[in-house]
C-alpha atoms as an extended CHARMM CRD file, in Angstrom:
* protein
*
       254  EXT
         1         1  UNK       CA             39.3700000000      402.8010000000      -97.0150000000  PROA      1               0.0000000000
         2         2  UNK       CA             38.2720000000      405.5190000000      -94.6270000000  PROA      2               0.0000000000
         3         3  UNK       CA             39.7980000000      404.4700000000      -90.8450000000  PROA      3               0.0000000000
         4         4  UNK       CA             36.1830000000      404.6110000000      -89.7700000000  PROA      4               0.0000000000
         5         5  UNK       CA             34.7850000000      401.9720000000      -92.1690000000  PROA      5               0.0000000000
         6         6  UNK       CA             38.0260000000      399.7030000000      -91.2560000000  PROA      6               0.0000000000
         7         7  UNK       CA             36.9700000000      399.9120000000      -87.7770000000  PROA      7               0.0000000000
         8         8  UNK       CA             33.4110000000      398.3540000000      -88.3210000000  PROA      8               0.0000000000
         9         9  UNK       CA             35.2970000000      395.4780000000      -90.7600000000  PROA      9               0.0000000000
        10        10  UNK       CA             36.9260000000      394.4240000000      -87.7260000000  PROA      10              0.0000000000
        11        11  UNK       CA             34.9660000000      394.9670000000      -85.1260000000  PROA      11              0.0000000000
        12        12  UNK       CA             32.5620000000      392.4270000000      -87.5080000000  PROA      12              0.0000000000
        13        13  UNK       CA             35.2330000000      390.2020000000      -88.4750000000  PROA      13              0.0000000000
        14        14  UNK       CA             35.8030000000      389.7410000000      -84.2750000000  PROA      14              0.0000000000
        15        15  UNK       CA             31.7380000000      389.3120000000      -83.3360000000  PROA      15              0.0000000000
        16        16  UNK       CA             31.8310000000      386.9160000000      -85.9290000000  PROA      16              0.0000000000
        17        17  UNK       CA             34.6970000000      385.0390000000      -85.1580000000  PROA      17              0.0000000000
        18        18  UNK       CA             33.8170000000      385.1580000000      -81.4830000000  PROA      18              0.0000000000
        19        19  UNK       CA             30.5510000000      383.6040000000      -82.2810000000  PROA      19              0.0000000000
        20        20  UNK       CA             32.6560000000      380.5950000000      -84.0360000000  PROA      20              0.0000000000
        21        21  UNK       CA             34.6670000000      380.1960000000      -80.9480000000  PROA      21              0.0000000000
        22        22  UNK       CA             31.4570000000      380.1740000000      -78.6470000000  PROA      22              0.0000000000
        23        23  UNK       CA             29.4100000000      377.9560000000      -80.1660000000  PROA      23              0.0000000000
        24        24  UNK       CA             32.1260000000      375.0650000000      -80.6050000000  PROA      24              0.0000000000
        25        25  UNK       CA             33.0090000000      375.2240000000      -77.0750000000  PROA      25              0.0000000000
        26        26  UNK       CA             29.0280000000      374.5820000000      -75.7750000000  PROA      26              0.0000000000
        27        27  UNK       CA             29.6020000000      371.8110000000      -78.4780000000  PROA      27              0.0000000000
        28        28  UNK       CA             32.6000000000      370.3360000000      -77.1200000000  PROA      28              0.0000000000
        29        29  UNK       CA             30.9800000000      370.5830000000      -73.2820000000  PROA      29              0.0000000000
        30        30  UNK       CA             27.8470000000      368.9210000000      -74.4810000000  PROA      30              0.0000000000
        31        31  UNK       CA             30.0990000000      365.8990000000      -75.5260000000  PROA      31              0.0000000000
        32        32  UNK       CA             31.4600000000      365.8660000000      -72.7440000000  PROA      32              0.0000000000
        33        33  UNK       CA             28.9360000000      366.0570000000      -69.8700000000  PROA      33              0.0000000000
        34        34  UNK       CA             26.7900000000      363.2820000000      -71.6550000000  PROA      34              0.0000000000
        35        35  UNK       CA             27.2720000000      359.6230000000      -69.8050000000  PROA      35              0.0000000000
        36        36  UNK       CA             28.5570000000      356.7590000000      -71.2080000000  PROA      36              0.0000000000
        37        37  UNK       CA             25.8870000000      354.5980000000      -70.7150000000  PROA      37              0.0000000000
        38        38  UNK       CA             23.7670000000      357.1640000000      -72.9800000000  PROA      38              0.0000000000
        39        39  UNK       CA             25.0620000000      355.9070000000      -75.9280000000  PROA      39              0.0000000000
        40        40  UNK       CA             22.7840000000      354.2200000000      -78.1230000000  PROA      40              0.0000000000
        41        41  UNK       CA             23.3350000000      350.2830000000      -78.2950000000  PROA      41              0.0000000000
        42        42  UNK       CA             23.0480000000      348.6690000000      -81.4860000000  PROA      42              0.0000000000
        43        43  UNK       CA             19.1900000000      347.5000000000      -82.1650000000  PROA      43              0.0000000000
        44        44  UNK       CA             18.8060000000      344.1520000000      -82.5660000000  PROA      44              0.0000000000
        45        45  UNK       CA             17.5340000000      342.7150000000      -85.8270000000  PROA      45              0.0000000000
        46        46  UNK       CA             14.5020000000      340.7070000000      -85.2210000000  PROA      46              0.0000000000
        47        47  UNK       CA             14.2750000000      336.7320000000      -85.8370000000  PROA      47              0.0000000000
        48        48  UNK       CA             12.7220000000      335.5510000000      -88.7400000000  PROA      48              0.0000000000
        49        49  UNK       CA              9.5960000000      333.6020000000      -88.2380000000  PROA      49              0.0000000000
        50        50  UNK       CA              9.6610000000      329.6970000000      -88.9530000000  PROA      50              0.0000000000
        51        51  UNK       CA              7.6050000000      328.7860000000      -92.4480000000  PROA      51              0.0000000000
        52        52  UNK       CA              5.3430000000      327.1020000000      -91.4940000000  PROA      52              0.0000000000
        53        53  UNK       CA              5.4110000000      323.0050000000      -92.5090000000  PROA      53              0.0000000000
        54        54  UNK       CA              3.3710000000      322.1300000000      -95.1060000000  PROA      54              0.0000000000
        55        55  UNK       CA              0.7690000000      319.3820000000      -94.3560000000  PROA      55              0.0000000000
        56        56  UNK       CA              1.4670000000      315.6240000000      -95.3420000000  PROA      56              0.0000000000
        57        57  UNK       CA              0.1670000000      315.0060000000      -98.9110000000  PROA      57              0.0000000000
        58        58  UNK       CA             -1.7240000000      311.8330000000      -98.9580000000  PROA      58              0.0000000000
        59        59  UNK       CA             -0.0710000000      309.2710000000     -101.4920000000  PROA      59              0.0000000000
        60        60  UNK       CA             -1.8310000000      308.6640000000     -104.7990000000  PROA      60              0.0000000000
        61        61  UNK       CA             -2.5200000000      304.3210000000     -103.4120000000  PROA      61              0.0000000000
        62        62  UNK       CA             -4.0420000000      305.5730000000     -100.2520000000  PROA      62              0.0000000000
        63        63  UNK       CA             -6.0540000000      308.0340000000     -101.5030000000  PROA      63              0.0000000000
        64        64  UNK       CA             -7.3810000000      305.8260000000     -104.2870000000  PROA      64              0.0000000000
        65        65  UNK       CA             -8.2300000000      303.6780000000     -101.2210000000  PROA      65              0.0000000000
        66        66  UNK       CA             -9.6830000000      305.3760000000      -99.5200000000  PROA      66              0.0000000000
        67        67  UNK       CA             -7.4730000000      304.9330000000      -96.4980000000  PROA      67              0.0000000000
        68        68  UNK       CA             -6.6030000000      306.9690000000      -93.4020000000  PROA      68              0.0000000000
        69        69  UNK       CA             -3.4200000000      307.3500000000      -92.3220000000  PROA      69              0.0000000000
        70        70  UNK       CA             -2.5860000000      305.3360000000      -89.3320000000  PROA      70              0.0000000000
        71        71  UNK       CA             -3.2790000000      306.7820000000      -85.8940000000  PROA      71              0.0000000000
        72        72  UNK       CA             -0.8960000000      306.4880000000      -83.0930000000  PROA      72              0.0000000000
        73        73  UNK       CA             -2.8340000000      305.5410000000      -79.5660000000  PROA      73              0.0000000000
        74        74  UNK       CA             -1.2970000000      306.7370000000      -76.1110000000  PROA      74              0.0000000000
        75        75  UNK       CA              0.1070000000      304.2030000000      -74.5090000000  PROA      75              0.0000000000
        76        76  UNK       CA             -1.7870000000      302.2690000000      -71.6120000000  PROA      76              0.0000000000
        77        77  UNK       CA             -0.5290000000      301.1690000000      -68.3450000000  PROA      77              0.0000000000
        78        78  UNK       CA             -1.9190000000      297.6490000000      -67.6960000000  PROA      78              0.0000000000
        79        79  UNK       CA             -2.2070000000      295.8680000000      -64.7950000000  PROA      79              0.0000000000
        80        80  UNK       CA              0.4280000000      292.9650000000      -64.5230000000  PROA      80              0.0000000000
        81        81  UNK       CA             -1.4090000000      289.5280000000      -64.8060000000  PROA      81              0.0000000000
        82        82  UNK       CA             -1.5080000000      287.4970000000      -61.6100000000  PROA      82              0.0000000000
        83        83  UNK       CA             -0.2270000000      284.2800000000      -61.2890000000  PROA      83              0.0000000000
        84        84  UNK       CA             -0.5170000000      281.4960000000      -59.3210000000  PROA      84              0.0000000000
        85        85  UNK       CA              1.0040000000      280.4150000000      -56.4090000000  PROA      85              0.0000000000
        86        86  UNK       CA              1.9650000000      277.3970000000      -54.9980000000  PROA      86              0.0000000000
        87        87  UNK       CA              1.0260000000      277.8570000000      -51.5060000000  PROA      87              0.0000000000
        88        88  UNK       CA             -2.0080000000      274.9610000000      -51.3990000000  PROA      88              0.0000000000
        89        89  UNK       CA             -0.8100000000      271.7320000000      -48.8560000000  PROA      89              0.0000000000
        90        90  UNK       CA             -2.9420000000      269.1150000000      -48.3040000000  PROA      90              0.0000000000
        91        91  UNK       CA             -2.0430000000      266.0550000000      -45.9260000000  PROA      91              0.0000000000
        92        92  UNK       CA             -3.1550000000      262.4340000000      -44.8270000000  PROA      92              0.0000000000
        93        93  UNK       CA             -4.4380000000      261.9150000000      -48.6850000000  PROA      93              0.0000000000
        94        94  UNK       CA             -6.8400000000      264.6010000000      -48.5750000000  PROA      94              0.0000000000
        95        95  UNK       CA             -7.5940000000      266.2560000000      -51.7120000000  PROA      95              0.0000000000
        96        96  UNK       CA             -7.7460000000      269.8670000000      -52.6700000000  PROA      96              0.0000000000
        97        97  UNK       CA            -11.0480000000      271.0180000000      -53.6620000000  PROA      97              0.0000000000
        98        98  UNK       CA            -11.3100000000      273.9600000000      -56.5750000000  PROA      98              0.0000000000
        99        99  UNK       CA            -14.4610000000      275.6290000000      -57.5230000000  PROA      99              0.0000000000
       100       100  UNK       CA            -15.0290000000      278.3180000000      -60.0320000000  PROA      100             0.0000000000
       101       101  UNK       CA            -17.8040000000      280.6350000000      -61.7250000000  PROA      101             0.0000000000
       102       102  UNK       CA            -20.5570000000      278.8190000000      -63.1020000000  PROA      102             0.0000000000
       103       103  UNK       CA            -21.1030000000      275.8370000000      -60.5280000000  PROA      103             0.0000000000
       104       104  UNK       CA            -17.5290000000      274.1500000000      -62.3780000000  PROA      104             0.0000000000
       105       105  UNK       CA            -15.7530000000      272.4380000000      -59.1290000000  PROA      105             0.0000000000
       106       106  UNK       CA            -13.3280000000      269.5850000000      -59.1150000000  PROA      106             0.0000000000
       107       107  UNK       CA            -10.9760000000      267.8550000000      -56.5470000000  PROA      107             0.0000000000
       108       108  UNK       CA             -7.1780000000      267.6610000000      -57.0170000000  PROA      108             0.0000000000
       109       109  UNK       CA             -6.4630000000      263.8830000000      -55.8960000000  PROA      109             0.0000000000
       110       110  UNK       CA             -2.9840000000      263.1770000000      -56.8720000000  PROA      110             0.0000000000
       111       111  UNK       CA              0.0740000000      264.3620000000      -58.8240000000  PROA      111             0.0000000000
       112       112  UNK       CA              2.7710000000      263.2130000000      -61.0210000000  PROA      112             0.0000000000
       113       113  UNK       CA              4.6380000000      263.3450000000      -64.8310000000  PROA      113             0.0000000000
       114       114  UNK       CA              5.1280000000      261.9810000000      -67.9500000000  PROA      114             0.0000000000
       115       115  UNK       CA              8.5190000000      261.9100000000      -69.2310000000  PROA      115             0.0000000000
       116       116  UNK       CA              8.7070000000      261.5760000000      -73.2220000000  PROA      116             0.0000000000
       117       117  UNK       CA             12.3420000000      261.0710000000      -74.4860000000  PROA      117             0.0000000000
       118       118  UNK       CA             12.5320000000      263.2610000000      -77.7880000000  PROA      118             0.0000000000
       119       119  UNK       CA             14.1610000000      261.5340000000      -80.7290000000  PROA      119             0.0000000000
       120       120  UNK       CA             15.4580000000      265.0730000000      -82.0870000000  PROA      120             0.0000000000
       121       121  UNK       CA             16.8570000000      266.3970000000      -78.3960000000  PROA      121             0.0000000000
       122       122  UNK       CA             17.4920000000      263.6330000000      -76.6530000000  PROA      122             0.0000000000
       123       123  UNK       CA             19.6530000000      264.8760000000      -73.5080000000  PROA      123             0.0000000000
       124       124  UNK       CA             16.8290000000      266.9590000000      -72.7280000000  PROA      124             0.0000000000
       125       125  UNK       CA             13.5910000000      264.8430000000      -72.6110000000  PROA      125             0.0000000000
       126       126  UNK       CA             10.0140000000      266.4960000000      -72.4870000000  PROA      126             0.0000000000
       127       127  UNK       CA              8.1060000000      266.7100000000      -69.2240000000  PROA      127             0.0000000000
       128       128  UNK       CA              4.6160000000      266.6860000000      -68.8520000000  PROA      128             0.0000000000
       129       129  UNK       CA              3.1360000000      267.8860000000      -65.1010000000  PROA      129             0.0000000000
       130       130  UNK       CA             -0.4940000000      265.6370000000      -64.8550000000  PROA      130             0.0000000000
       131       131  UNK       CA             -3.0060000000      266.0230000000      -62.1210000000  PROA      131             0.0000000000
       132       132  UNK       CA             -5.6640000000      263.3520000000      -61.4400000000  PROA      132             0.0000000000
       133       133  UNK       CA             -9.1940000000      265.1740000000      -61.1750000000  PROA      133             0.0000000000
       134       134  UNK       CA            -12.6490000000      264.2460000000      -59.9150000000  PROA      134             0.0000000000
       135       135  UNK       CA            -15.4630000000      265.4450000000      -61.4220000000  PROA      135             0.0000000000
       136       136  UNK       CA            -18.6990000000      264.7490000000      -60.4450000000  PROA      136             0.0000000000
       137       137  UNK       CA            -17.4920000000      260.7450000000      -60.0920000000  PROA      137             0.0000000000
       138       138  UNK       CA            -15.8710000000      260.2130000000      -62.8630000000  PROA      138             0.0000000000
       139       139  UNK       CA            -11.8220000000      260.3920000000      -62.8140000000  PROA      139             0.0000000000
       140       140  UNK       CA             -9.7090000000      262.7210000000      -65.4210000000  PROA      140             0.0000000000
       141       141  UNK       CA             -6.5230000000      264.6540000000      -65.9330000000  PROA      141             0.0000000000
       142       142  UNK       CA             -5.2740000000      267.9970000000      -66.2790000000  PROA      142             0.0000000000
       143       143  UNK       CA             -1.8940000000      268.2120000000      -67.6520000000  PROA      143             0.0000000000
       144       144  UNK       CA              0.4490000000      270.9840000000      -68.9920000000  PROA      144             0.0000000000
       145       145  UNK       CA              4.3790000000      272.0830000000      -68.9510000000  PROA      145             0.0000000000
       146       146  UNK       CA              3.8490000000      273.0200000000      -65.1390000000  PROA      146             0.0000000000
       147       147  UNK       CA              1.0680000000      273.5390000000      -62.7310000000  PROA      147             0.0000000000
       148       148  UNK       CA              0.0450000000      277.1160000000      -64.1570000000  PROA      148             0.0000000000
       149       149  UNK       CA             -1.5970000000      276.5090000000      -66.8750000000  PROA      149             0.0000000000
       150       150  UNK       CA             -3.2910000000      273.5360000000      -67.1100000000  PROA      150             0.0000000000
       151       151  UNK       CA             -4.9740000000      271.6370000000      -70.0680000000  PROA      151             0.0000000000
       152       152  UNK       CA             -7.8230000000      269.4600000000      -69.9600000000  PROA      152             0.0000000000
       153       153  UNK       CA             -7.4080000000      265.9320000000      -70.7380000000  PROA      153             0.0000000000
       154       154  UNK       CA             -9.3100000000      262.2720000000      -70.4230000000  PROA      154             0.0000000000
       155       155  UNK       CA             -8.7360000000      259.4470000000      -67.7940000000  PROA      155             0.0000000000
       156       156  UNK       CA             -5.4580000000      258.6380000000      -67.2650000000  PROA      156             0.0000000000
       157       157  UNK       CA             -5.2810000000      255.6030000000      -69.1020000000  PROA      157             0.0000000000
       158       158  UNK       CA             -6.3440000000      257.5100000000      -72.3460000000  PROA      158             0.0000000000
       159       159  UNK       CA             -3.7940000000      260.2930000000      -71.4600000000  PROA      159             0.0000000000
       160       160  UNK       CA             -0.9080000000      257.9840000000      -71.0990000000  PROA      160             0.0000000000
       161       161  UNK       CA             -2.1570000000      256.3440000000      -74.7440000000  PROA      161             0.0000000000
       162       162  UNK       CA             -2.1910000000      259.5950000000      -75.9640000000  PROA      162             0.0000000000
       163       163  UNK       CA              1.6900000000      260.8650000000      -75.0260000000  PROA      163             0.0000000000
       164       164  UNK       CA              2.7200000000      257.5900000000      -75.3500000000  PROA      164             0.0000000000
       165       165  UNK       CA              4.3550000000      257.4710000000      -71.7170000000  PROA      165             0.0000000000
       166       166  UNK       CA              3.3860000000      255.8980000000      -68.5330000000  PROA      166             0.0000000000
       167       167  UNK       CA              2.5040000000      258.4710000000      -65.6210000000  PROA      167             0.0000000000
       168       168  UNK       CA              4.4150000000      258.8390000000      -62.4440000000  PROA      168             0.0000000000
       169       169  UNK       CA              2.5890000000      259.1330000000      -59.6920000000  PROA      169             0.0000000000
       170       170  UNK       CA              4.3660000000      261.3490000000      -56.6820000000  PROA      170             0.0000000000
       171       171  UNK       CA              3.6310000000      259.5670000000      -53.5520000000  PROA      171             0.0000000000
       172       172  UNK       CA              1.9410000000      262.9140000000      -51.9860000000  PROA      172             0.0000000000
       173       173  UNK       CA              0.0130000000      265.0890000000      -53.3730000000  PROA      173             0.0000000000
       174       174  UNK       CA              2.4270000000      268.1430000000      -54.3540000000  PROA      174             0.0000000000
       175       175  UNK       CA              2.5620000000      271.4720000000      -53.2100000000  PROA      175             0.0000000000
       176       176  UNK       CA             -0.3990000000      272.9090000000      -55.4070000000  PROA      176             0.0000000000
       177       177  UNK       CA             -0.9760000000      276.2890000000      -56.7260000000  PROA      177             0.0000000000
       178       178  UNK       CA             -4.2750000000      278.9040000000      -54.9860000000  PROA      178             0.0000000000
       179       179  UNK       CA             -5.9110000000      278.8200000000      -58.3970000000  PROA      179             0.0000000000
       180       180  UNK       CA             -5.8850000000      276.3390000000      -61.6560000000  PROA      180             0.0000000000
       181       181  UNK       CA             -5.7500000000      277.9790000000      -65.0350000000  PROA      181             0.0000000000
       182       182  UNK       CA             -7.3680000000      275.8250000000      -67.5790000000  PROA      182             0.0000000000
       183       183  UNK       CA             -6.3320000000      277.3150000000      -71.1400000000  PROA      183             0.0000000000
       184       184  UNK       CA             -7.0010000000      275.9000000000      -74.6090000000  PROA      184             0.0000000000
       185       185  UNK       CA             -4.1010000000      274.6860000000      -76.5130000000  PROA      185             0.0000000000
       186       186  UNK       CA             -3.2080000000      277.6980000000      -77.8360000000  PROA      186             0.0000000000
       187       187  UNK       CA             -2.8690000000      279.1260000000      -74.4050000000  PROA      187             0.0000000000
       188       188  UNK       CA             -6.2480000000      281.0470000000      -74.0020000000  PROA      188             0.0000000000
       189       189  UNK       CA             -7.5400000000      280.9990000000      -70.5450000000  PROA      189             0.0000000000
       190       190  UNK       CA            -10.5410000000      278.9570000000      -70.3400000000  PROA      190             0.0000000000
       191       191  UNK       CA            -11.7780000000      278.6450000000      -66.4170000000  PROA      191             0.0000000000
       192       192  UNK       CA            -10.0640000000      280.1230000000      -63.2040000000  PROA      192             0.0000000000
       193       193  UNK       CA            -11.1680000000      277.2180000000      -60.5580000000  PROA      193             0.0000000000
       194       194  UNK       CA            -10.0150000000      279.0730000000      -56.7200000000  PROA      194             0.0000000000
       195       195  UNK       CA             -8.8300000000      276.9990000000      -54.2360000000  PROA      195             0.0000000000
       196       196  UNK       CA            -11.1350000000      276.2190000000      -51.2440000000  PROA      196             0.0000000000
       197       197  UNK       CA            -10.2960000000      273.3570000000      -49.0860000000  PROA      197             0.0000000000
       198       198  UNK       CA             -8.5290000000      270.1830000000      -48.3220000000  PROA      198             0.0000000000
       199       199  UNK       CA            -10.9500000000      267.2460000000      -47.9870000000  PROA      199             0.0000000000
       200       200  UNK       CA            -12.2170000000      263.5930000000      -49.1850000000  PROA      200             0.0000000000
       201       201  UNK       CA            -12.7720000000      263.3090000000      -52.4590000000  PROA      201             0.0000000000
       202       202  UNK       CA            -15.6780000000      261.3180000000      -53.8150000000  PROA      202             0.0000000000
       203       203  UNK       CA            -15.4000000000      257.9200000000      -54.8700000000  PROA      203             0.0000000000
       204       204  UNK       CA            -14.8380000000      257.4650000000      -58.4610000000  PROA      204             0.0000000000
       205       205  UNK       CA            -17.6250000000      255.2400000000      -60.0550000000  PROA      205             0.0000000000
       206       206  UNK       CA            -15.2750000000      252.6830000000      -62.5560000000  PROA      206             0.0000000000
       207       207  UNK       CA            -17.0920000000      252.5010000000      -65.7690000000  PROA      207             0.0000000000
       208       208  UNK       CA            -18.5990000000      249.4590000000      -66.3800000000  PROA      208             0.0000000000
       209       209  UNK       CA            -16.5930000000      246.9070000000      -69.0820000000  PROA      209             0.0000000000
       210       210  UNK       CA            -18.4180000000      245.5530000000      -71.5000000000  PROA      210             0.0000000000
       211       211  UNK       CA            -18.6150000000      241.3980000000      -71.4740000000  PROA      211             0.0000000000
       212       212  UNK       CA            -17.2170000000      240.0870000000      -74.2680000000  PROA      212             0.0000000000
       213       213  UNK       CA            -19.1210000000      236.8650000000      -75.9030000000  PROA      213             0.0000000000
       214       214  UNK       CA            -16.3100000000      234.1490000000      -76.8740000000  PROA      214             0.0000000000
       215       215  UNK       CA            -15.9400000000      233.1740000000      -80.5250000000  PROA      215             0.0000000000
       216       216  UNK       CA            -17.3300000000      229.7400000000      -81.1700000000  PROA      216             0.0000000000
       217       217  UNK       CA            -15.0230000000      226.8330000000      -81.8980000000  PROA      217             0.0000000000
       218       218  UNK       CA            -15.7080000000      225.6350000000      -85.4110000000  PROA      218             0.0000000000
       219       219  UNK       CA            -16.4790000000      221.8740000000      -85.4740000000  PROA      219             0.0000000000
       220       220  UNK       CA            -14.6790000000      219.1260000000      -87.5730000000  PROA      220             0.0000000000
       221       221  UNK       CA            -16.0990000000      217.4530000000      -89.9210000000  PROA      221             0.0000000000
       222       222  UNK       CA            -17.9130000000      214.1340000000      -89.6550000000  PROA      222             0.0000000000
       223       223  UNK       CA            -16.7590000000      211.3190000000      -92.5200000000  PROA      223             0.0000000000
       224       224  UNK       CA            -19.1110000000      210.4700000000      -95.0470000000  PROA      224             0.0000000000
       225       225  UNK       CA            -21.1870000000      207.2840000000      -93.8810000000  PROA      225             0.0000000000
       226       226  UNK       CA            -20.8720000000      204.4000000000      -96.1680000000  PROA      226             0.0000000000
       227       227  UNK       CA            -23.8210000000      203.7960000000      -97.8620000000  PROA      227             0.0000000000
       228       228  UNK       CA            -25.2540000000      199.9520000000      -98.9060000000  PROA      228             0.0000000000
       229       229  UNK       CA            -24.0050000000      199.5280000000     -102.4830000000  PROA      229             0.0000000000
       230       230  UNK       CA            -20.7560000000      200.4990000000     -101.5400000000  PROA      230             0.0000000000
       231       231  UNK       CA            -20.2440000000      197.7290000000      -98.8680000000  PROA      231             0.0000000000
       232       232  UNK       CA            -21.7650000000      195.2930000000     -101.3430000000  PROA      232             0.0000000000
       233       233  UNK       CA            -19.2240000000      196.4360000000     -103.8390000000  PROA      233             0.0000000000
       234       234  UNK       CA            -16.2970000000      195.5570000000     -101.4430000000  PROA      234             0.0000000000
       235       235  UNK       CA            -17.8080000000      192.1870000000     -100.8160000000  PROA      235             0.0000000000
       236       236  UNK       CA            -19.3330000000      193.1830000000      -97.7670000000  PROA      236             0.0000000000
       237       237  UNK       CA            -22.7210000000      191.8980000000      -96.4120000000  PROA      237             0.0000000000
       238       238  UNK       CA            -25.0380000000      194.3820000000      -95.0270000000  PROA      238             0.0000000000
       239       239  UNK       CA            -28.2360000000      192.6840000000      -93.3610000000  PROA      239             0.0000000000
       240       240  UNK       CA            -31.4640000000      195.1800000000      -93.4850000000  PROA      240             0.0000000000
       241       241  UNK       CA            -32.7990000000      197.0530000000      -90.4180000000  PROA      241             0.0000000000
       242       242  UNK       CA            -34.9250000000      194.7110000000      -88.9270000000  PROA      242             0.0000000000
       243       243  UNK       CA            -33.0510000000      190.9510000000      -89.9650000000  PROA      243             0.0000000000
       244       244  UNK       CA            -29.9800000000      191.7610000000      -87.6100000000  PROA      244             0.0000000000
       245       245  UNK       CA            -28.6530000000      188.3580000000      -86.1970000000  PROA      245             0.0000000000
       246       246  UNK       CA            -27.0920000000      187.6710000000      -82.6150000000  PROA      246             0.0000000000
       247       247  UNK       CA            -23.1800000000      186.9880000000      -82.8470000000  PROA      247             0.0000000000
       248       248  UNK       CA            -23.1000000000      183.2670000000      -82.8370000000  PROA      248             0.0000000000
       249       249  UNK       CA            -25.9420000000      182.2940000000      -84.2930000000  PROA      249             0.0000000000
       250       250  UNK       CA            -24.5820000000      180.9640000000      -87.5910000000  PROA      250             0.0000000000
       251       251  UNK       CA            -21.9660000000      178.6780000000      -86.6190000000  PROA      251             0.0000000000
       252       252  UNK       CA            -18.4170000000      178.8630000000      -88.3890000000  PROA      252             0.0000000000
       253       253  UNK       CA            -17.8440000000      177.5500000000      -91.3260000000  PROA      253             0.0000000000
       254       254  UNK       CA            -21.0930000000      176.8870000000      -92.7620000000  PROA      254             0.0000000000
């Protein structure tokens, strides 16, 4: 090879190598003058939506029926019931008078109990609470397991026939509650009667007794009188009506 042509294969074989040596040191400063926060975090893979539930298949019964599927109601926040109180005093025999909706008013004249002895618990016999009413004039009961809810009942007398137990009267009038419940027996509430006042009562008008007529005595018998042919048979001498004689007028003996 000519010396001049050996000259250009170098001076090539330099620019070129040169070149080489250039461009991987802007490489290497490139990786180096980028920051570290730069670098590309690893995307996160996106969360698969939820299937979607699949709606309630009515059962074969119900929908041969016909019928819907129950529905469930919010609940309700009722008001607590009031009860009564027993707050109501009345003194010097007065009685407590109650009136309610409807013109229905009655007066609270006494108090006591009826104690039943059960044959199936007896250590723990039944107690009945009884209040004597007037109504109108005519006397009658109200009676329950305690002065809150009250029953209605008859006079006294039938009451007591009815639990088969005397009543106890209290002395005084108890302490009585500012309203009477009267509820059915199974425990609906019938009237609310308020309290108003202490008072008299009315009188009670006594229902009158019917007289009773007495049985009449049946009479004995009579005997039999003897007739004519039967004294004449025992020898006896009848005169007629008419022919009597005077004792002593046929002497004796003849």
């Amino acid at each position: 090879m000519a010396p001049r042509a050996r000259c250009r294969a170098l001076a090539c074989c330099a620019a070129l190598l040169g070149l080489l040596l250039e461009g991987t040191l802007v490489v290497a400063q490139e990786d180096a003058a980028a920051p570290a926060g730069e670098i590309e975090a690893p995307v996160a893979k996106p969360k698969p939506k939820p299937k979607p539930k699949p709606k309630p298949v009515a059962k074969p019964a119900e929908a041969a029926s016909g019928l819907a599927a129950p529905v469930t109601l919010p609940a309700v926040n009722l008001a607590p019931v009031k009860l009564p109180e027993l707050i109501v005093v009345c003194d010097n025999g007065q009685g407590a008078f109650y009136e309610g909706q409807g013109a229905v008013s009655l007066w609270v004249t006494r108090s006591g109990a009826i104690t039943v002895d059960n044959p199936l618990r007896p250590l723990t016999p039944e107690t009945t609470r009884v209040l004597q009413v007037v109504i109108g004039n005519k006397a009658a009961t109200a009676f329950g397991p305690d002065l809150l809810a009250l029953r209605r009942g008859g006079s006294p007398a039938a009451l007591e026939a009815t639990t088969g137990g005397p009543v106890r009267w209290d002395a005084q009038l108890t302490v009585l509650p500012d309203f009477l419940n009267i509820v059915s027996e199974a425990g609906e509430v019938l009237a609310r009667l308020d309290y108003r006042r202490c008072g008299d009562a009315p009188e009670v008008t006594v229902a009158p007794v019917a007289k009773t007529k007495p049985k009449p005595v049946a009479k004995s018998p009579r005997p039999p009188k003897a007739s004519t042919a039967a004294g004449a048979g025992r020898g006896e001498g009848a005169a007629p009506r008419g022919l009597q004689l005077p004792q002593g007028a046929i002497p004796a003996g003849q």
